[in-house]
N, C-alpha and C positions, 0 to 999 in steps of 0.2 A: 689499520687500527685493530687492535685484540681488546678483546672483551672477555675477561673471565670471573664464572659465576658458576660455583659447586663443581667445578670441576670442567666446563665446556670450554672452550677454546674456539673463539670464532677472529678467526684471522684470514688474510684475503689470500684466493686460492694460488695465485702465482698465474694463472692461464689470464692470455693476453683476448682480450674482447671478443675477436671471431671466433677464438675454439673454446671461446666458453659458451657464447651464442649457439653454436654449433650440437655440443653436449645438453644446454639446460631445455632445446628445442628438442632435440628427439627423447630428451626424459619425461616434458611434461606436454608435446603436442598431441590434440590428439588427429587419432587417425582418419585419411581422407574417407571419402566417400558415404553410404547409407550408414554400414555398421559403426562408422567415428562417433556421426550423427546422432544417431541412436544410443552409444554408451557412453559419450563425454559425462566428464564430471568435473570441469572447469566453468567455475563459477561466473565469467565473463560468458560464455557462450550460452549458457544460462537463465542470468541475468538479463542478457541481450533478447532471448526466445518470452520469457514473462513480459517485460516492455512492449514487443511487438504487439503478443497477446493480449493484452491488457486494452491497448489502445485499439484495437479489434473489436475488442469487446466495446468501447468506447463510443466507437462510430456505430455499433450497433444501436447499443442503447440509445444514443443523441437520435437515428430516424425513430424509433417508439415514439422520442419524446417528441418530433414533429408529426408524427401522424396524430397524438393526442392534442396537439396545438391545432391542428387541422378543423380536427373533430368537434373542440371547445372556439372555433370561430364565432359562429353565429348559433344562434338559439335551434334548437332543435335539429341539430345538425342531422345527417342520416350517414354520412360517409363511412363509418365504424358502428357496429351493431352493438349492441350492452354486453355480449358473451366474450368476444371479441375486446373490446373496448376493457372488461374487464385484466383480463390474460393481458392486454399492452402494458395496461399501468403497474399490472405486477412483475412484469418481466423486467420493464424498466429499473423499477427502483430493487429489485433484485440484480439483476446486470451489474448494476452502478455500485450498488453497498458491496455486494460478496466479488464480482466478475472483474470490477475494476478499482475500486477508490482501494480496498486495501493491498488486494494481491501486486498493481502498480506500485506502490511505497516498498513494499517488501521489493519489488522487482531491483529499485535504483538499489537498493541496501546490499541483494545478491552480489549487483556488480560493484558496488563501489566502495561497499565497508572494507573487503580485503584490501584493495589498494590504499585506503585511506589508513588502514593503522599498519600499512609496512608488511605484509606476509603474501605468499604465492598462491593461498589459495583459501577457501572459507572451511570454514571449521565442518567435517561429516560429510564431504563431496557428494557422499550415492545417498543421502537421504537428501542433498540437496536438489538430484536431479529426481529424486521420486518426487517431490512433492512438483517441480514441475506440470509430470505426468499425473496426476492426482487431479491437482488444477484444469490443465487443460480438459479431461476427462468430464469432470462436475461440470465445465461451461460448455462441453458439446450437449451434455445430458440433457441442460435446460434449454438450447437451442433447437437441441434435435425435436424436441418432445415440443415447442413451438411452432415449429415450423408443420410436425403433424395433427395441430389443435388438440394439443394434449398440454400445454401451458399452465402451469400456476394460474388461478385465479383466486385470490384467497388473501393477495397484498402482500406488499414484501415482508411484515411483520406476521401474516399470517394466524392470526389471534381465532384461537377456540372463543366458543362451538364452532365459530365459521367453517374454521379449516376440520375438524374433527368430523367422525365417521358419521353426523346428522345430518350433514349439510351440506359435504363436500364427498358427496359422490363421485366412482372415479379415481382415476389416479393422478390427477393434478397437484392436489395435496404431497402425495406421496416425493410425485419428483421433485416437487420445492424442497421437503425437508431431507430429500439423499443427496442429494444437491449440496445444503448445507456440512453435511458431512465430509464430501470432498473437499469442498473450499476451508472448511476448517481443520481439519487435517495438514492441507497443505503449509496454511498459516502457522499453526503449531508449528511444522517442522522448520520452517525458515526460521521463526523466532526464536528456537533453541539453537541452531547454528550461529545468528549471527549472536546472543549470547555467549557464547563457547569464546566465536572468533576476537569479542570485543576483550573479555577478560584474560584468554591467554594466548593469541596470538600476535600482539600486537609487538612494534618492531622496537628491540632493543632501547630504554629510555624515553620513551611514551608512557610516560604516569601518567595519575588520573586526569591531572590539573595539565597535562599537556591533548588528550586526547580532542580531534574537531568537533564542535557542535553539532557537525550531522549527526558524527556516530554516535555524540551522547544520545540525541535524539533517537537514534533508531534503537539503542540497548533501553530506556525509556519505554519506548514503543514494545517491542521483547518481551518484556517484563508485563506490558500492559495484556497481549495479546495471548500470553500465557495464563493470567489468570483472569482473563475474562471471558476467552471463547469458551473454556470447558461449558459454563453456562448454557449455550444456546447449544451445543452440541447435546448434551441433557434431554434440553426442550423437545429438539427435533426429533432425538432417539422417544423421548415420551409418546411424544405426538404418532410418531410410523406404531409406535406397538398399540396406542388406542386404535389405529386404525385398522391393523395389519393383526394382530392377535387378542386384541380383544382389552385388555385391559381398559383401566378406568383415572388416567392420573388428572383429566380437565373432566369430569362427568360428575356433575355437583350428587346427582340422584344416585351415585353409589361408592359419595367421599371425596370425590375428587374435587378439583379447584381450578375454578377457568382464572380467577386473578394469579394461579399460578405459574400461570403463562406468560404473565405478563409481566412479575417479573422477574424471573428467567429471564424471558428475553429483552429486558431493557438494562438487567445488570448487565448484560453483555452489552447492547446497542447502545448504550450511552459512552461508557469507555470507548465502543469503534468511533466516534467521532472524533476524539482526541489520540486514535491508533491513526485514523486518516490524517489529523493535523495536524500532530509533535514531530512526525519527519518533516511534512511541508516548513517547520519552522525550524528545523536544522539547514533547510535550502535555501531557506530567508536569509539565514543567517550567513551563511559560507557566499551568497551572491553580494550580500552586502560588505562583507569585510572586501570581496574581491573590487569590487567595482568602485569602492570611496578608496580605498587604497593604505586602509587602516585596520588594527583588529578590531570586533566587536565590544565595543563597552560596556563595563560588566560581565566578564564572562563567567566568576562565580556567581554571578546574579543569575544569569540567563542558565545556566547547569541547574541552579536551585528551584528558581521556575518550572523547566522542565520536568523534575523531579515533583515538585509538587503540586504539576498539572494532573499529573498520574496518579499521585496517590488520591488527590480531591476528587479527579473522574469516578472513582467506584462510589461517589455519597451523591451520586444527582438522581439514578436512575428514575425515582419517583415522581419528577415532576414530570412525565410523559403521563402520569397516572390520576392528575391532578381533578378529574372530574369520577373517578374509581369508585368514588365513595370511602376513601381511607380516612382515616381519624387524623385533624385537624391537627392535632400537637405533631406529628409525623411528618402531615406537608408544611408545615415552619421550618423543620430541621432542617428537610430540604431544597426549602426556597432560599434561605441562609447559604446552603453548599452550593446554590447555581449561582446565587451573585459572587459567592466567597470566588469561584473559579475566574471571574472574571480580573480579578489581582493579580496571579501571574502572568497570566495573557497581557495584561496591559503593562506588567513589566518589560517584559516583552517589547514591546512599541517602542515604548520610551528610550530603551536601551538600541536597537535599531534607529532612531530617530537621533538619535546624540551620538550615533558612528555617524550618520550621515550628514550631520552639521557637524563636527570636529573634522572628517574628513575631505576628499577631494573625488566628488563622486563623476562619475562617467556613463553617460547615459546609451549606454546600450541596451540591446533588446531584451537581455534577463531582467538588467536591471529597473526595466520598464514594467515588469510581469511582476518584479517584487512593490513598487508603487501603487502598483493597481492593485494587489494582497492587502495593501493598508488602507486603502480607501473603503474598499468592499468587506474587508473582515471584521473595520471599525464597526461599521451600519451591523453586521451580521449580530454582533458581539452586545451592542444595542439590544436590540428587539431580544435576543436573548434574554437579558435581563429582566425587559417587558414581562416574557413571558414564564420567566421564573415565578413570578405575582401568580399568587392562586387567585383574587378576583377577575385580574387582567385574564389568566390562562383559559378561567370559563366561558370567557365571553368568545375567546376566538378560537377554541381547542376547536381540531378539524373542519379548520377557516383555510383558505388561500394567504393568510397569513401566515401561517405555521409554515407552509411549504416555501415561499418568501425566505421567511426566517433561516429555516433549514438549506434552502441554496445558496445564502448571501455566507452562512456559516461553512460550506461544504464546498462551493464553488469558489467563492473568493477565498477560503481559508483553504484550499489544499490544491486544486487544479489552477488556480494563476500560480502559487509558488513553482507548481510541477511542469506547470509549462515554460516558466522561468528558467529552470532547472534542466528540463528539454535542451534549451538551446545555448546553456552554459555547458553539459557535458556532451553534448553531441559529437563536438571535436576530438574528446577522451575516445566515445564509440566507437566514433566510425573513419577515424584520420581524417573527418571533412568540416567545412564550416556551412554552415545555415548562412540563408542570404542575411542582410541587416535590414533593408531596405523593406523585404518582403515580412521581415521578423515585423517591424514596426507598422505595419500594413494588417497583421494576425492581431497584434496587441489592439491596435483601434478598436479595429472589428466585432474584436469578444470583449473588449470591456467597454465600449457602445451599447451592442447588442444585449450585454447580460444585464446591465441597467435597465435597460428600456423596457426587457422581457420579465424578470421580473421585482424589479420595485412599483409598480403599479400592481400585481399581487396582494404585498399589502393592503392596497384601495379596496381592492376585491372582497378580499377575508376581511376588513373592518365592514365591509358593506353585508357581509352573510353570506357571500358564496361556500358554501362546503365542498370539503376534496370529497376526492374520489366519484365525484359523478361523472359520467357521462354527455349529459345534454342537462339544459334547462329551458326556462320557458319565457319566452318571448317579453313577459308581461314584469321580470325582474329584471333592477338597473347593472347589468354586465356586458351585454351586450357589446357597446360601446369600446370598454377597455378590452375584454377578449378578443376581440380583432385585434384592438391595437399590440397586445399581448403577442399574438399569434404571427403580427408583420415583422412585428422585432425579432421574432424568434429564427426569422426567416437568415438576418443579420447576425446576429450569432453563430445561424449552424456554417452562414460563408464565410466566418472567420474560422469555425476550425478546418471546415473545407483547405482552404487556405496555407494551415498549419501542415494536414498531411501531404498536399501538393509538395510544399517550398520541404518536408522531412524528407521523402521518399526523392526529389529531384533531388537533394542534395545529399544523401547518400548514395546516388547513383552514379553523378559526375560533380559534385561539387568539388569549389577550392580546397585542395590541400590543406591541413591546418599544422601548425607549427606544433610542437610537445606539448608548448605552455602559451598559448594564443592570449590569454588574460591577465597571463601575470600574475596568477593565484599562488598560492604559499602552502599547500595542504600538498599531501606526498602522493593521492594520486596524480599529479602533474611533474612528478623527478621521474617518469619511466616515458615508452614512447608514446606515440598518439596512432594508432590505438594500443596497447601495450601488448609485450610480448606474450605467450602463453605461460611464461612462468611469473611473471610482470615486474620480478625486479632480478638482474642479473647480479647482484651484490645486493644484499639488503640492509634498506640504512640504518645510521642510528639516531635519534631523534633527541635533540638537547633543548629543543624551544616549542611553546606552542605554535609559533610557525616558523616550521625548518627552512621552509626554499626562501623564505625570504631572508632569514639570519646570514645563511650558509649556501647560496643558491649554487658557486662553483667547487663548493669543496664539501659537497654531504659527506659525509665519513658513512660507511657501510662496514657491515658484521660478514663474514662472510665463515666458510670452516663448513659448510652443509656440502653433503656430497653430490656430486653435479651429475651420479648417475642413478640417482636413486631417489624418491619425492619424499624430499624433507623438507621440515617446517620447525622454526623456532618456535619454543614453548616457554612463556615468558611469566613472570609472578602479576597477581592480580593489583597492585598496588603501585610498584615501580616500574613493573616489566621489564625485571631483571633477567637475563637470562637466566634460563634453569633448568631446560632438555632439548633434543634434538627428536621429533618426532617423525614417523612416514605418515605417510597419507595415501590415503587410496587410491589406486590408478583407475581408468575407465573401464564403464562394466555394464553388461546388458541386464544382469538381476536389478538394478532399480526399475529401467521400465516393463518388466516383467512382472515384478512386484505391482506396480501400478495397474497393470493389464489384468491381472489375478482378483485384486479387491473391487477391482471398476466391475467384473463380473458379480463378484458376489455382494455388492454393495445394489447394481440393478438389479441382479436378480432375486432380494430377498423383498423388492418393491411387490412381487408374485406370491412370491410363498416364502412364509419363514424358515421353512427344510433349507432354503440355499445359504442360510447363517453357518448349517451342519456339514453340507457338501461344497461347497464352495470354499469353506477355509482349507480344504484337499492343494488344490493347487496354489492358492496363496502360500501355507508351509513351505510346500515343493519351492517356491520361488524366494522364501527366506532363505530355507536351508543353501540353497544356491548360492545367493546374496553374500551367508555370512563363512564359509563355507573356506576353512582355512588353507591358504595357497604357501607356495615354498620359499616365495619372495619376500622378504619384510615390505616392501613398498606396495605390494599386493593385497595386504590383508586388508580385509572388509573393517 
């Protein structure tokens, strides 16, 4: 097939399977050993290292949260000391918000936007492998600094005066908010690539209205994560220079503003809630067409939702603020924008629910994970509402309700879909299949377990338990449900026990999985399992919103890119028409260099502001490297 557009010419190479195989492997693999390792800039191996990480971080955080289950047994526990006790639950819900709920979402996007809209690779390869090392980097910092009782304790929101230089003696403070830093950093730079990737590399004739709802969801998410992190990134920078050089941006006594804190950081934290669950609902969505055996209903519905889940997330921030003291006409507006949000959400449902009664569904284990998302996101979505109400809000604002609230929204809305997810692309990963048997055995487990643990919460916070303590006192009715709380949690954590067991076994020796195990219709499934290094040896071209299933044995591909050099089609934002042939960077040790440069001068100015001066010495050194013009076109930075 030839496709021409301004002058490009993509027609198929004439090279017969193996010597194209042969050629597009030694242009885009990378190389064995440590130094491969180290400079890849293939977005699948990537993609694959944030995943692992991610879920790392995962299991981390879930023991905190059974040592604080422990702890909250019975009445005046002693097991965890209040310093202690402190630092767990800030680590926790730090781990979880910065360490794993987003950089995960971002992690599948790494690997899977490229293959999903048709191109060989994501858009800015060596910014994509820095922000890896960025990542990782900020979550050893808050580990390391754990493990030596130097922990955040301060809450994962971290709210002046607490956290400021009165109170938060120490450098606890300090590493939560350099911490922030990295992780947000990192987040920007994903979200600008897969931006880039979704707009102009998508494969020949994938216009807007053909594009998968993942990927709408994760350019959504993009867009959200770009203009919401700068905020907290602010905060933290504010907060290190109150602490670290003196200034005064939360210090009421000389101008400053502690509700400035707060928010800052909830224009950010409220959008990350909806950065955590607009992918999860592109996963919804791609499991449910696959599994009923129909497309989604609605799909300019469900694109529009999307859309203006994203734009409504920047007008809730305030209801977090709802006991502040802020003027009454203000929290109307937005207890109006936290119920208005719940309209596309529940378009949402509806349109999921009407694929899944018009279609012919199939109950296997993703599709079991997306089930359990709709029972648990209902309730979450609920109390939400609840707690949009400024009378309702006062009564239970920092209750065991709230926390209730926020897992039924955050648990059922983003980790069943991702665990759903999990075992729907696992065979893309890793050429293996997950057991079904053991799948359906995880599913019980955690959605048992998560009910039992916490919807009695609820009961708790309507009864007055307040977060964030530690212990209480024999003589208040909790007792009772926090065991029962604390037994359940026990069922939960052996459900995801469970989960890493049956991943790690079946990535090691599992069955073989076929290309297309599901029968799905989205183009990462027309390459292998797990796919090549370049991942499409012809790249197709796309006439339906779902190609494999229109066209399953005769995809038409574009072909005309040089097999010895890394190109990439460069397609218009509207038709994705072709319109240039691009290089793209080949592997290279200045991104983790880069990385290793800032992770100095980002610790080290936790000491002394002077390392802001000398410290940016070696970062240069490791740009100019970075960018640092080579002889090759496929070479340049």
């Amino acid at each position: 097939m030839t496709i021409r557009e301004d002058g490009q010419d993509l027609r198929d190479t004439g090279l017969g399977e193996i010597e194209l195989d042969h050629r597009l492997s030694a242009t885009w693999s990378t190389p064995r050993g440590l130094w491969g390792a180290l400079s890849t800039v293939d977005h699948k191996i990537i993609g694959r290292r944030y995943i692992v990480t991610a879920f790392v971080f995962l299991a981390l955080g879930g023991l905190l949260a059974m040592a604080m289950r422990l702890q909250l047994s019975e009445p005046e526990a002693r097991f965890i000391g209040p310093d202690r006790y402190n630092q767990i639950f800030t680590m926790h819900g730090t781990n979880m918000m910065f360490l794993f709920a987003v950089p995960v979402m971002e992690a599948t996007a790494v690997y899977l936007v490229p293959l999903m809209v048709g191109t060989r690779n994501i858009a800015f390869p060596r910014l994509n492998a820095f922000s890896y090392w960025m990542y990782l980097a900020g979550g050893l910092l808050l580990w390391i600094a754990f493990a030596v009782d130097t922990g955040p304790d301060v809450g994962w929101f971290a709210y002046v005066p607490l956290s400021g230089p009165q109170y938060a003696a120490g450098k606890r403070a300090d590493i939560w908010a350099q911490m922030i830093t990295f992780t947000e950093v990192s987040a920007l730079a994903v979200a600008v690539e897969i931006v880039v990737t979704v707009f102009k590399q998508r494969a020949p004739g994938m216009s807007l209205d053909r594009i998968p709802l993942f990927v709408w969801s994760m350019l959504v998410t993009s867009f959200l994560i770009i203009m919401a992190m700068p905020a907290i990134m602010i905060a933290s920078s504010a907060l290190i220079l109150d602490r670290l050089v003196g200034t005064h941006f939360f210090n009421p006594a000389e101008g400053g503003d502690v509700l400035l804190w707060q928010h800052l950081f909830w224009f950010f934290g409220h959008p990350e809630v909806y950065i955590i669950f607009l992918p999860a609902v592109g996963m919804v969505s791609t499991i449910v067409a696959t599994f009923t055996r129909r497309p989604v209903f609605g799909y300019l519905a469900m694109v529009m939702a999307l859309i203006a889940t994203g734009v409504l997330a920047f007008g809730l921030w305030v209801h977090h603020m709802f006991v502040a003291g802020l003027p009454r006409l203000g929290e109307s507006f937005f207890t109006a924008s936290s119920m208005a949000i719940a309209i596309p959400a529940g378009l949402q449902i509806f349109c999921w629910l009407a694929t899944v009664w018009a279609g012919r569904p199939v109950f296997k284990t993703p599709f079991l994970f997306v089930i359990g998302f709709m029972v648990i996101f209902v309730i979450g979505g609920m109390t939400g509402v609840m707690v949009a109400s400024v009378p309702f809000d006062t009564q239970v604002h920092d209750t065991y309700f709230v926390v209730a609230h926020f897992h039924y929204v955050l648990v059922g809305g983003a980790v069943f879909p991702l665990l759903g997810a999990i075992y729907y692309w696992f065979p893309k990963i890793t050429g293996r299949m997950m057991s079904e048997t053991v799948g359906r055995w995880v599913f019980g487990l955690i959605f048992a377990g998560f009910n039992l643990t916490f919807f009695p919460m609820h009961i708790l916070g309507l009864q007055g338990m307040p977060r964030r303590i530690y212990t209480y006192q024999p003589e208040m009715p909790w007792s009772g449900l926090n065991m029962f709380v604390s037994l359940s949690a026990v069922i939960l954590a052996a459900g995801f026990l469970l989960f890493f067991i049956d991943a790690i076994r079946s990535a090691a020796s599992g069955p073989a999985a076929p290309d297309n195990p599901w029968g799905a219709s989205t183009l990462e499934w027309a390459t292998s399992s797990p796919p090549p290094s370049y991942n499409f040896a012809r790249l197709p071209v796309v006439g339906s919103l779902e190609p494999l299933s229109d066209n399953a044995e005769t995809l038409p591909v574009a072909s005309g890119l040089s097999v010895d050099r890394r190109e990439l089609i460069v397609t218009s934002v509207v038709e994705a028409l072709p319109e240039a042939r691009e290089s793209t960077p080949g592997h290279s040790i200045w991104p983790l260099w880069s990385a290793l440069a800032t992770t100095v001068l980002l610790i080290w100015s936790i000491f002394t502001p002077w390392a802001v001066v000398w410290g940016s010495i070696p970062v240069s050194v490791a740009l100019i490297g970075w960018f640092w013009p080579k002889g090759a076109p496929e070479d340049d930075a």
